[in-house]
Backbone as CSV, one residue per row, in Angstrom:
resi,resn,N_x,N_y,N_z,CA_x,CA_y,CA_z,C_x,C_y,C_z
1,UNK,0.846,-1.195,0.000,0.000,0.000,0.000,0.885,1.250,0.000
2,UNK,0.434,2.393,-0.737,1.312,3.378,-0.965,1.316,3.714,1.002
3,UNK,2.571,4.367,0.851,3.126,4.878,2.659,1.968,6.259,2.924
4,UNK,2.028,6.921,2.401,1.041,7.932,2.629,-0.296,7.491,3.266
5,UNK,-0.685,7.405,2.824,-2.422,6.511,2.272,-2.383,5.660,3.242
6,UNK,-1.260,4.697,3.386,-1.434,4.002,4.775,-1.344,4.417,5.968
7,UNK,-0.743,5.692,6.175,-0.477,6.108,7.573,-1.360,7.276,7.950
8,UNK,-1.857,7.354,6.117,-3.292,8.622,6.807,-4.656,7.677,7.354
9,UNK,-4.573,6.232,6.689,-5.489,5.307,7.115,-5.581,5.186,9.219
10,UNK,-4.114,4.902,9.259,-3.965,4.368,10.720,-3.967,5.751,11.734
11,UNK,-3.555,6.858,11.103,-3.852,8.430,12.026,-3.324,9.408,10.979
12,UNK,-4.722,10.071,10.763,-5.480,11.043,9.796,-3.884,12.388,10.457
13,UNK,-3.992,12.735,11.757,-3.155,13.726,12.220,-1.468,13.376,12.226
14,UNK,-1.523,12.347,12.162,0.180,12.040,11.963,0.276,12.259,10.232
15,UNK,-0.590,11.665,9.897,-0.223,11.889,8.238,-0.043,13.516,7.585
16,UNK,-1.115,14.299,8.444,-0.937,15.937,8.305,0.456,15.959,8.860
17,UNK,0.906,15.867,10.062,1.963,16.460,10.009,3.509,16.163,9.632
18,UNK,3.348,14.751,9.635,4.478,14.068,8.490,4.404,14.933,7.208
19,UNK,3.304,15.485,6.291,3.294,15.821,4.848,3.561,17.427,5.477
20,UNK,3.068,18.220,6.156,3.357,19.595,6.352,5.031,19.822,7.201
21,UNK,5.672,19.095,7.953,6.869,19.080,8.313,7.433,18.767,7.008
22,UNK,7.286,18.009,6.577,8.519,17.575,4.983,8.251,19.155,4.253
23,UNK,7.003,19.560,4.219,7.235,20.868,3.198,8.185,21.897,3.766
24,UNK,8.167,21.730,5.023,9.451,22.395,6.122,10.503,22.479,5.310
25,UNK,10.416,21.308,5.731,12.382,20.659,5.355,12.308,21.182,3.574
26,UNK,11.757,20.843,3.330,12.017,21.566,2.088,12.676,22.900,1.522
27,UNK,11.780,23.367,2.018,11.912,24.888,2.157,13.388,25.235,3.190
28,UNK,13.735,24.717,3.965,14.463,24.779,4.734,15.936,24.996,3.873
29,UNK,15.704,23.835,2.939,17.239,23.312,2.832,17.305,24.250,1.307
30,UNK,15.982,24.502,0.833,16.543,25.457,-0.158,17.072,26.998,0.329
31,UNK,16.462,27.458,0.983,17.337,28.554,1.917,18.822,28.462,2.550
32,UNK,18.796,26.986,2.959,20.456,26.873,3.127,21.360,26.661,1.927
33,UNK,20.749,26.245,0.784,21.577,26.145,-0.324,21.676,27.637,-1.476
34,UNK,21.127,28.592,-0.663,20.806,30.261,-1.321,21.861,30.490,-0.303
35,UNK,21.971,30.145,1.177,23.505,30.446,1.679,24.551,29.826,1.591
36,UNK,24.772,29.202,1.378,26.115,27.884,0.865,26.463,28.252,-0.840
37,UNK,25.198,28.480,-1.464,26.017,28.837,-2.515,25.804,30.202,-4.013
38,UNK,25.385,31.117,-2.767,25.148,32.501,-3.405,25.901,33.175,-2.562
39,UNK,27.075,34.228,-3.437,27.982,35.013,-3.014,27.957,36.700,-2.745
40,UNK,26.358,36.830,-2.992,26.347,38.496,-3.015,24.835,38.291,-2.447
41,UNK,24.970,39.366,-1.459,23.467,39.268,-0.168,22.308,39.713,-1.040
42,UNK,22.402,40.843,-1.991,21.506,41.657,-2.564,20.602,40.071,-3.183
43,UNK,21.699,39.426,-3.798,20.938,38.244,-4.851,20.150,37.248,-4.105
44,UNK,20.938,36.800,-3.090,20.278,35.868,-1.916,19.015,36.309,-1.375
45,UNK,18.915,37.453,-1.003,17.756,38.363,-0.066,16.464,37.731,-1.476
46,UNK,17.189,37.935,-2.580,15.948,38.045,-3.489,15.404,36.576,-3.802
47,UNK,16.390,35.617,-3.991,15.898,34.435,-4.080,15.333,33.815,-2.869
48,UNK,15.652,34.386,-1.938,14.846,33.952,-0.606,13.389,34.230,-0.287
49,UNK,13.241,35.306,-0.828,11.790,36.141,-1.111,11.209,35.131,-2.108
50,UNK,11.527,34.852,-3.070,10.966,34.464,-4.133,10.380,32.593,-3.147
51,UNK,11.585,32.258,-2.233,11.364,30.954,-1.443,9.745,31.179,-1.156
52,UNK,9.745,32.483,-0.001,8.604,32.756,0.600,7.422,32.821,0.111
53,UNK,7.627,33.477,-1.131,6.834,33.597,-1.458,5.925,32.662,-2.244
54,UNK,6.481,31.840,-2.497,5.849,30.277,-3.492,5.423,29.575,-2.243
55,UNK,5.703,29.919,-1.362,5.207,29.343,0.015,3.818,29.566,0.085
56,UNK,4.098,30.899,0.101,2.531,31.422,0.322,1.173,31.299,-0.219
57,UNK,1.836,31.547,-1.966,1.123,31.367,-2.679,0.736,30.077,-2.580
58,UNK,0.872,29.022,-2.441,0.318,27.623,-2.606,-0.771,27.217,-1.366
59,UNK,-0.697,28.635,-0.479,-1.579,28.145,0.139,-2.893,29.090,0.631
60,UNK,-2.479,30.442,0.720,-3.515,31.464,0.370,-4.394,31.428,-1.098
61,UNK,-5.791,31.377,-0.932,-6.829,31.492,-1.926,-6.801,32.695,-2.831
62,UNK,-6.876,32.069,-3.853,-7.065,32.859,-5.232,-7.375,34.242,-5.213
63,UNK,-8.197,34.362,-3.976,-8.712,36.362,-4.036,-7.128,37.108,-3.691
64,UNK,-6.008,36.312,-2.803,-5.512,36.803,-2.476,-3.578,36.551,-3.484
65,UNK,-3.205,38.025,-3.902,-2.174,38.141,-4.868,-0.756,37.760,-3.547
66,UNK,0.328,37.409,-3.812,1.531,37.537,-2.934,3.057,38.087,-3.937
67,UNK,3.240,38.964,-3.874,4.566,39.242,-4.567,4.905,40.574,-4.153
68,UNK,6.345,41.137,-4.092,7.010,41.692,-3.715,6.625,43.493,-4.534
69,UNK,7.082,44.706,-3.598,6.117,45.602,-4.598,6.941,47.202,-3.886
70,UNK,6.130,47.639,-4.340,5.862,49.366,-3.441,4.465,49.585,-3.950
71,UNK,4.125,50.078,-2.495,2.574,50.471,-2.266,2.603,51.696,-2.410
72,UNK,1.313,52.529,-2.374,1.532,53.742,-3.477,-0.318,53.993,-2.902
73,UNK,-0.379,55.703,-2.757,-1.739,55.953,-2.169,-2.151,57.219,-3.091
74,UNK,-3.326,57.438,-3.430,-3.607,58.330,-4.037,-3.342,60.008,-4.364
75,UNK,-2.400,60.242,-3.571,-1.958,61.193,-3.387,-0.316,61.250,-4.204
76,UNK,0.427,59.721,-4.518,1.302,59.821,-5.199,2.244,59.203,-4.439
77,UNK,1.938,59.196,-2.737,2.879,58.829,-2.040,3.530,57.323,-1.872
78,UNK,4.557,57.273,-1.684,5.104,55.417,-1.675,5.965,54.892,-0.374
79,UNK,5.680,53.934,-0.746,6.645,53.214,0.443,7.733,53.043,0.787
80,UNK,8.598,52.313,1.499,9.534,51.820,1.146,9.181,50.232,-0.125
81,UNK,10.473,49.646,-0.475,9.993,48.523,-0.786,10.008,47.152,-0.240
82,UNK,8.677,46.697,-0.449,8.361,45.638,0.724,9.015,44.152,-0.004
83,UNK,9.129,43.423,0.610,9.515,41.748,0.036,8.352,41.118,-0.204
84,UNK,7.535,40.892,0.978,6.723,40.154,0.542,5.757,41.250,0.835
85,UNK,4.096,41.647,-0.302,2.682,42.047,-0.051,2.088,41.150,-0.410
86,UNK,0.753,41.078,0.865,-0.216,40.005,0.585,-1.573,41.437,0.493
87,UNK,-2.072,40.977,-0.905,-2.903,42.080,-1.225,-4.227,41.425,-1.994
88,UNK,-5.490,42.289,-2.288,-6.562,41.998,-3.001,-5.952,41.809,-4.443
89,UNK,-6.611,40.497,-5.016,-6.034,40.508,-6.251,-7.439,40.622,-7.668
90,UNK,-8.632,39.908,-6.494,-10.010,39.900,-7.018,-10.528,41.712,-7.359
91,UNK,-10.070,42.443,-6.863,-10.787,43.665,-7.361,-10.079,44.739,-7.439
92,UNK,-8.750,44.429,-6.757,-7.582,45.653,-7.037,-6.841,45.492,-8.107
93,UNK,-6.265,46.522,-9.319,-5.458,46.268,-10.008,-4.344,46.406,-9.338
94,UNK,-2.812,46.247,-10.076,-1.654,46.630,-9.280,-1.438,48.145,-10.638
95,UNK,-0.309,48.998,-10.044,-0.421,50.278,-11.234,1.079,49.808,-12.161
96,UNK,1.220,50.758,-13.057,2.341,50.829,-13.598,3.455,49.423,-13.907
97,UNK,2.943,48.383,-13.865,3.494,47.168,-14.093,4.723,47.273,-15.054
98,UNK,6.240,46.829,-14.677,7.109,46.832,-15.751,7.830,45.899,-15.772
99,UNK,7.910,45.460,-16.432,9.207,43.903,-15.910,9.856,43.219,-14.246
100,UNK,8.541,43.176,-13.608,8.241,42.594,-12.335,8.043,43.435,-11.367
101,UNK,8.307,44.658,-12.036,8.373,46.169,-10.774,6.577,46.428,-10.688
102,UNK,6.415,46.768,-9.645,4.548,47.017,-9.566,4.479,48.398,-8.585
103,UNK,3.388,49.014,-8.651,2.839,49.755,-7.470,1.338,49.049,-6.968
104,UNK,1.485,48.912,-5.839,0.151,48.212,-5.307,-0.721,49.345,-4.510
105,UNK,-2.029,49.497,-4.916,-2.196,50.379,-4.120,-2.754,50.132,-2.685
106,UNK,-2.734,51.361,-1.684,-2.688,51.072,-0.689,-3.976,50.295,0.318
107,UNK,-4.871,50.608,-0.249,-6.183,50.107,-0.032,-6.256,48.301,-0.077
108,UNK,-5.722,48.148,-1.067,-5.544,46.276,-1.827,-5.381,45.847,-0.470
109,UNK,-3.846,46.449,0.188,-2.799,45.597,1.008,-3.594,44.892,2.473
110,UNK,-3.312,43.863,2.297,-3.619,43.043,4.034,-2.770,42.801,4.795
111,UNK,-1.115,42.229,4.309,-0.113,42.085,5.081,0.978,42.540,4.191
112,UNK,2.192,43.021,4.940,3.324,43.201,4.420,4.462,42.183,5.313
113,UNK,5.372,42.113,4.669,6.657,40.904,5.576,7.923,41.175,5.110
114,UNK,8.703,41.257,5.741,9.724,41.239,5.542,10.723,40.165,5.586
115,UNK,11.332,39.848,4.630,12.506,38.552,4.750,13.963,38.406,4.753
116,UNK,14.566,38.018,6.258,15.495,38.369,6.652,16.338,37.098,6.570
117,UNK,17.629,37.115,6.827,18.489,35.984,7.459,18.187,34.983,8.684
118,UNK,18.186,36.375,9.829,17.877,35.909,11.137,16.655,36.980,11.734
119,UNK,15.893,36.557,12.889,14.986,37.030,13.214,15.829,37.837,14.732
120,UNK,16.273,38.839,14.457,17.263,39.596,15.471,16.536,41.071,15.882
121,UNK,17.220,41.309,16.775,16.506,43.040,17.719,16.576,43.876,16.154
122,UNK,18.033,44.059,15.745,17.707,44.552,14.587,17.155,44.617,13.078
123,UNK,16.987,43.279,12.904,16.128,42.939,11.428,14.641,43.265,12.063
124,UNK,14.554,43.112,13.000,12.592,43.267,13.615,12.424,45.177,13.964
125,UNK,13.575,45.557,14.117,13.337,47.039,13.733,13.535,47.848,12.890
126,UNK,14.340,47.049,11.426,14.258,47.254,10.401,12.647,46.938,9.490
127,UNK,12.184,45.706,10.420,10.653,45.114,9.082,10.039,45.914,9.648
128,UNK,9.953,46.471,11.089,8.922,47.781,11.425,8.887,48.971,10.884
129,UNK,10.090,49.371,10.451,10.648,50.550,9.697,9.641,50.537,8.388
130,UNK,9.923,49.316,7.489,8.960,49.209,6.265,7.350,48.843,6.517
131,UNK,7.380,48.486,7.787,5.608,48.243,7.811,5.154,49.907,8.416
132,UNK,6.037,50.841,8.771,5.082,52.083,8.894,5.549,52.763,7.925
133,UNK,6.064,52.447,6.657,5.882,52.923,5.655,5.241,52.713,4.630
134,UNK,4.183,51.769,5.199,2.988,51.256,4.529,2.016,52.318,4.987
135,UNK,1.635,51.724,6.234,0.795,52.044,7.134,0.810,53.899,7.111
136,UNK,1.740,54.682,7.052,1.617,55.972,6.759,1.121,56.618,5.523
137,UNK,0.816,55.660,4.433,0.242,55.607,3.419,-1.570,56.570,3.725
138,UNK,-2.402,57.082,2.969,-3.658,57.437,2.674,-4.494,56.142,2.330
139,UNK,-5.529,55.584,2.838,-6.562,54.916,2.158,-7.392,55.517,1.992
140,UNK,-8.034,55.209,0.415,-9.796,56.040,0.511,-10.745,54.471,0.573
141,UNK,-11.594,54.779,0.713,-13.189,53.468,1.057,-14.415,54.107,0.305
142,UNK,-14.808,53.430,-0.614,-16.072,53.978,-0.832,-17.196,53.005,-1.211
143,UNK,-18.327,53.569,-1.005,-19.400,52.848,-1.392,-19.482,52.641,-2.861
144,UNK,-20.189,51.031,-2.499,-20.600,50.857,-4.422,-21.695,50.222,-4.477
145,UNK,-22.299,50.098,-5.733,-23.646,49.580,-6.194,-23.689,47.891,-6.694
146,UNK,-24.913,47.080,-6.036,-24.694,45.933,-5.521,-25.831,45.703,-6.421
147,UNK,-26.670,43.758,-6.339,-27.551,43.986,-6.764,-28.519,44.394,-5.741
148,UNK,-28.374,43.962,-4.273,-29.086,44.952,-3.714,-29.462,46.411,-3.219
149,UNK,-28.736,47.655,-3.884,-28.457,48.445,-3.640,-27.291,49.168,-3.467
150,UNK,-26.659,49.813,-2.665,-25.908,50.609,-2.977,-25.057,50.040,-1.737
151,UNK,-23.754,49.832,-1.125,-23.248,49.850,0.444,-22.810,50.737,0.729
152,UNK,-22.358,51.057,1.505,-21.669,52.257,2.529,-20.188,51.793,2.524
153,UNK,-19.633,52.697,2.683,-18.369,52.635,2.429,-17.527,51.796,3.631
154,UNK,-16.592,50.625,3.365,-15.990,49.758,4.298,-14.940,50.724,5.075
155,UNK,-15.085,50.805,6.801,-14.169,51.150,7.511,-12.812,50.235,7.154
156,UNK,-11.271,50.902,7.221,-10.433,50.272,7.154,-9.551,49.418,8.163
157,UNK,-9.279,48.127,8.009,-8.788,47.286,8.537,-7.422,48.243,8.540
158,UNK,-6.494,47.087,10.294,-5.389,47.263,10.336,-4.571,46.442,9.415
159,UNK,-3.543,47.260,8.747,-2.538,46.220,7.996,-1.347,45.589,8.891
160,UNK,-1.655,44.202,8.704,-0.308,43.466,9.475,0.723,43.509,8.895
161,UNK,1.690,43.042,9.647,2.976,43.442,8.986,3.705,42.263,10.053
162,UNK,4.694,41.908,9.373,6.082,41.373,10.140,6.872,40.635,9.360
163,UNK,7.617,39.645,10.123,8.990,39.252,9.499,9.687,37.590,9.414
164,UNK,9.839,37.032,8.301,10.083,35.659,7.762,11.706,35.582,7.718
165,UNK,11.756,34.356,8.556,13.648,34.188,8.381,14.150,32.774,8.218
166,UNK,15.274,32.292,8.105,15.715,31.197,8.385,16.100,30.524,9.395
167,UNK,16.478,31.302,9.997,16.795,31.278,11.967,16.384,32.663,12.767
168,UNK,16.979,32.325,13.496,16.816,33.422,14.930,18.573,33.928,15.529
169,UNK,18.672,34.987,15.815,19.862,35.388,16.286,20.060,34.978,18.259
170,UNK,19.157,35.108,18.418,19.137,34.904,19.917,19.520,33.056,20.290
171,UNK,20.619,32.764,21.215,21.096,31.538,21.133,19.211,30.473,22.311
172,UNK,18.527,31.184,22.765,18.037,30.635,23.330,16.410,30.360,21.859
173,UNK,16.690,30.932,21.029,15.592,31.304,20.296,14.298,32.343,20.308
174,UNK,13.455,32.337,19.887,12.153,32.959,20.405,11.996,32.803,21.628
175,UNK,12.086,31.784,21.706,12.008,31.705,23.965,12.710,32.374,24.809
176,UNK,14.039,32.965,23.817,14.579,34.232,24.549,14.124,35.242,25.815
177,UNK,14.324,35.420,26.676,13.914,36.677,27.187,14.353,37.668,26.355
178,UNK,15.023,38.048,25.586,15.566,39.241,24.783,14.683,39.507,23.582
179,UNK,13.637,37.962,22.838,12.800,38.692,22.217,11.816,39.206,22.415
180,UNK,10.766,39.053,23.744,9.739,39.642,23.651,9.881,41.393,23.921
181,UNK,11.392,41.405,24.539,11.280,42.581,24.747,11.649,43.203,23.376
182,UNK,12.563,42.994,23.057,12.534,43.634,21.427,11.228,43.657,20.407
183,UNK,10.150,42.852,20.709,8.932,43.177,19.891,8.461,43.945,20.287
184,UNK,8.115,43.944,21.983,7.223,45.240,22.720,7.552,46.620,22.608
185,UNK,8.964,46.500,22.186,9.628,48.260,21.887,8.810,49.028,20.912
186,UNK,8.262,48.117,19.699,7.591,48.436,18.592,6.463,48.386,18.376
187,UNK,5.996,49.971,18.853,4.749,50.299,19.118,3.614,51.454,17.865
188,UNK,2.420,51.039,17.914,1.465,51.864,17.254,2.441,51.286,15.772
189,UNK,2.645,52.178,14.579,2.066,51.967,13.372,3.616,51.046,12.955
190,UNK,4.370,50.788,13.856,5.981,50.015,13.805,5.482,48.722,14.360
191,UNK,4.626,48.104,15.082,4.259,47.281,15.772,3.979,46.068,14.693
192,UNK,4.721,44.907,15.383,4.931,43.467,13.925,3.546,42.786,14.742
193,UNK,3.045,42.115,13.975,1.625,41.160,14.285,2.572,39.578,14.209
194,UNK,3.335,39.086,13.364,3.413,38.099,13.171,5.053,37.726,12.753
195,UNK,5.374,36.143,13.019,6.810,36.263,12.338,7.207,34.723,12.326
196,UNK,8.119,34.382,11.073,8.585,33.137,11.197,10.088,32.935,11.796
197,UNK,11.113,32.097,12.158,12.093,31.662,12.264,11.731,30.296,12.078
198,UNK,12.760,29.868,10.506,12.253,28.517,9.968,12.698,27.659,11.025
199,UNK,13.974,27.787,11.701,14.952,26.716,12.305,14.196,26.557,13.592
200,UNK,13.431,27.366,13.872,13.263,27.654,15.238,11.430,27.477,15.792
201,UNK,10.771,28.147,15.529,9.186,28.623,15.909,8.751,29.980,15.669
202,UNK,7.377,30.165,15.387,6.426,31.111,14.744,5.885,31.486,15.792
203,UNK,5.476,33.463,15.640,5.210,33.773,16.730,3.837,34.703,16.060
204,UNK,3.043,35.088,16.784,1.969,36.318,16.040,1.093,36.535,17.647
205,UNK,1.177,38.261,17.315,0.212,38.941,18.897,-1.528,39.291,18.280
206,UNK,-1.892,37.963,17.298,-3.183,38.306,16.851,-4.083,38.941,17.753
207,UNK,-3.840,38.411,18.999,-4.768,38.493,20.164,-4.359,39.622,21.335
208,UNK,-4.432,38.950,22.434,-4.597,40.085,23.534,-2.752,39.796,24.024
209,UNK,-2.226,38.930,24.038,-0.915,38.128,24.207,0.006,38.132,23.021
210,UNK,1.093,37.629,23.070,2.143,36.404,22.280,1.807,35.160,22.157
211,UNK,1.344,34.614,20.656,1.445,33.763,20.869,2.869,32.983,20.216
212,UNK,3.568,31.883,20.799,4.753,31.598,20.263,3.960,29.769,20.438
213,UNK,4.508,29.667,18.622,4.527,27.789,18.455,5.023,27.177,19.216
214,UNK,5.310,25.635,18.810,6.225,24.630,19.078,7.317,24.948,17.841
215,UNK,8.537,24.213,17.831,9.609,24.481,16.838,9.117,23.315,16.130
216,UNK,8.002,22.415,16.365,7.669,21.592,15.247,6.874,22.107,14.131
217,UNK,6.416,22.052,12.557,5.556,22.551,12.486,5.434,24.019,12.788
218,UNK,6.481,24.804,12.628,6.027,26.281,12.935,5.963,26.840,11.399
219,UNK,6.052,26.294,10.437,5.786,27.120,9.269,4.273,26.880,8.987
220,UNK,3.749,25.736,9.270,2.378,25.350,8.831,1.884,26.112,10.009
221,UNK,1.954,26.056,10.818,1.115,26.909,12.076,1.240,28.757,11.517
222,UNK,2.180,29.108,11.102,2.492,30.755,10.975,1.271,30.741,9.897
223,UNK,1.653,29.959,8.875,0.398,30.045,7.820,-1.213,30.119,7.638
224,UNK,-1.617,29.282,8.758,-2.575,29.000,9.413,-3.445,29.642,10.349
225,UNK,-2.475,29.854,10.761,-3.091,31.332,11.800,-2.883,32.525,11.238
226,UNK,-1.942,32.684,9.767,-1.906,34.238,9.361,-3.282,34.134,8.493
227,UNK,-3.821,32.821,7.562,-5.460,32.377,6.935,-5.966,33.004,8.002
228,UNK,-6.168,32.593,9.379,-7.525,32.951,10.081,-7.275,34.510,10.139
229,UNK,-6.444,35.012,10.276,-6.731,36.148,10.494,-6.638,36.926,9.651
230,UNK,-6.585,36.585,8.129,-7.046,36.840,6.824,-8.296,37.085,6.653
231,UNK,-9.087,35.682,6.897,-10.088,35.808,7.095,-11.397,36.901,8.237
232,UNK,-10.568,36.792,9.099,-10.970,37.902,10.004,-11.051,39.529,9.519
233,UNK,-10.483,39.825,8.508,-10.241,40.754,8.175,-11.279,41.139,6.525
234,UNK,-11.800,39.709,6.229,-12.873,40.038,4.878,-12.194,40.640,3.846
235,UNK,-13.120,41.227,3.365,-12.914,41.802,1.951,-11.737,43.355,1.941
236,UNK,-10.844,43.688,1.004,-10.627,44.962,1.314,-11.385,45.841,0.506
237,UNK,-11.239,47.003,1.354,-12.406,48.364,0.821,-12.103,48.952,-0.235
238,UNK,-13.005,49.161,-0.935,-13.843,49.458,-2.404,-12.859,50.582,-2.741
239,UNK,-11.845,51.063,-3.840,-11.243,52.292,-4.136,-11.469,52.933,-4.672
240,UNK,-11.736,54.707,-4.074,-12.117,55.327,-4.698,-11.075,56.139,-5.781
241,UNK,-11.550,55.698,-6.945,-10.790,55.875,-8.112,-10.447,57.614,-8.546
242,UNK,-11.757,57.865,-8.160,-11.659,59.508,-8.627,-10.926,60.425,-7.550
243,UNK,-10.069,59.439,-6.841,-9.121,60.579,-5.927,-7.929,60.063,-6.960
244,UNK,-7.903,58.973,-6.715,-6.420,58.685,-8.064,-6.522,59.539,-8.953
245,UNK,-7.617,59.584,-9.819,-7.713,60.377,-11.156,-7.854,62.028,-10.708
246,UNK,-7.515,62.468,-9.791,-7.534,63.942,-8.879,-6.188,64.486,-8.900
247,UNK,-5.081,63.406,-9.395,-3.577,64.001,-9.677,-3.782,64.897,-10.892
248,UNK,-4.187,64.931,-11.777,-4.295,65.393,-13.016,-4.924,66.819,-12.902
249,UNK,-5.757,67.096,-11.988,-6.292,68.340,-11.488,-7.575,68.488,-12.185
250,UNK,-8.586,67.742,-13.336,-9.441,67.705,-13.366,-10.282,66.253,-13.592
């Protein structure tokens, strides 16, 4: 009998996490082979992104786009540039598209991430740096016409933000005493929601707390809980176009 099939027969939950740990290791060892055998950081940073991001995509639903960008608000203003945006793909366009370069606008965006080496005091106050240069961005919301009528314009969600790595700098890991205090420093529109360390465990303050994984399984768990709270967050709000088209002055 194929091995799979048999061991999802004898326990349905060992077979999940036998098949979601191997996608681990996967992912794992291609990140160590982007450090073992890429010689310039700029190139690595990028093929590592590109890791993450096929990650993502295979498991976030179709409404939702994942690729690397600068966000951009009706007024003209931009971001820094982000690694990874997780944005509306069902009703937002992206602008100015050129040979992989995009502007996303700011309204689309649900999460931004940053992808580092190690998950350290300073890479986590560097991905805060680029998530309030999202977040300082303009959104507009407006109402639109349904078949039942007309809606009211969607209040705007908070955009999450945080940071994807291969390890952790701290020798004790996330369990550090040194990281929670380095997250709590980063407050209001710098403040990370969520974060991976592949080698190590996944952490996200969806709630009222920290929550921090097991080091088993922390990539399928980061994923999982970043879905629910995807979901928590619905649709993004309707853009009003005629402030974009307001650069032009008529």
């Amino acid at each position: 009998m194929n091995k799979a099939k048999s061991t999802a027969k004898i326990n349905g939950r060992t077979f999940l996490r036998d098949a979601f740990e191997a996608e681990q290791k996967v992912l794992a060892v291609q990140l160590e082979l982007s450090a073992k055998s890429i010689t310039h950081d700029g190139v690595m940073g990028g093929v590592n992104e590109r890791h993450f991001i096929q990650s993502l995509r295979r498991y976030l639903p179709k409404r939702y786009d994942v690729d690397h960008g600068i966000v951009i608000d009706s007024s003209g203003a931009t971001s820094d540039q982000i690694d990874i945006v997780i944005f509306d793909h069902q009703y937002s366009p992206t602008l100015l598209d050129q040979n992989g370069h995009r502007f996303i606008p700011a309204e689309a965006v649900y999460c931004v991430l940053e992808v580092k080496p190690t998950i350290s005091k300073r890479y986590l106050k560097y991905a805060a740096d680029k998530a309030q240069s999202v977040r300082a961005l303009r959104r507009t919301s407006v109402g639109f016409t349904h078949s039942g009528g007309k809606s009211v314009p969607k209040p705007l969600f908070p955009i999450m933000a945080g940071i994807v790595a291969a390890g952790v700098e701290w020798r004790d890991g996330l369990s550090s005493r040194e990281f929670p205090k380095a997250l709590s420093a980063l407050r209001d529109s710098r403040h990370l929601d969520c974060g991976l360390a592949l080698s190590d465990r996944s952490f996200d303050q969806y709630g009222a707390s920290l929550h921090l994984s097991a080091a088993r399984g922390s990539l399928t768990v980061f994923l999982f809980r970043l879905l629910g709270q995807l979901q928590q967050l619905g649709t993004a709000p309707a853009i009003d176009w005629n402030r974009y088209a307001s650069v032009f002055g008529h």
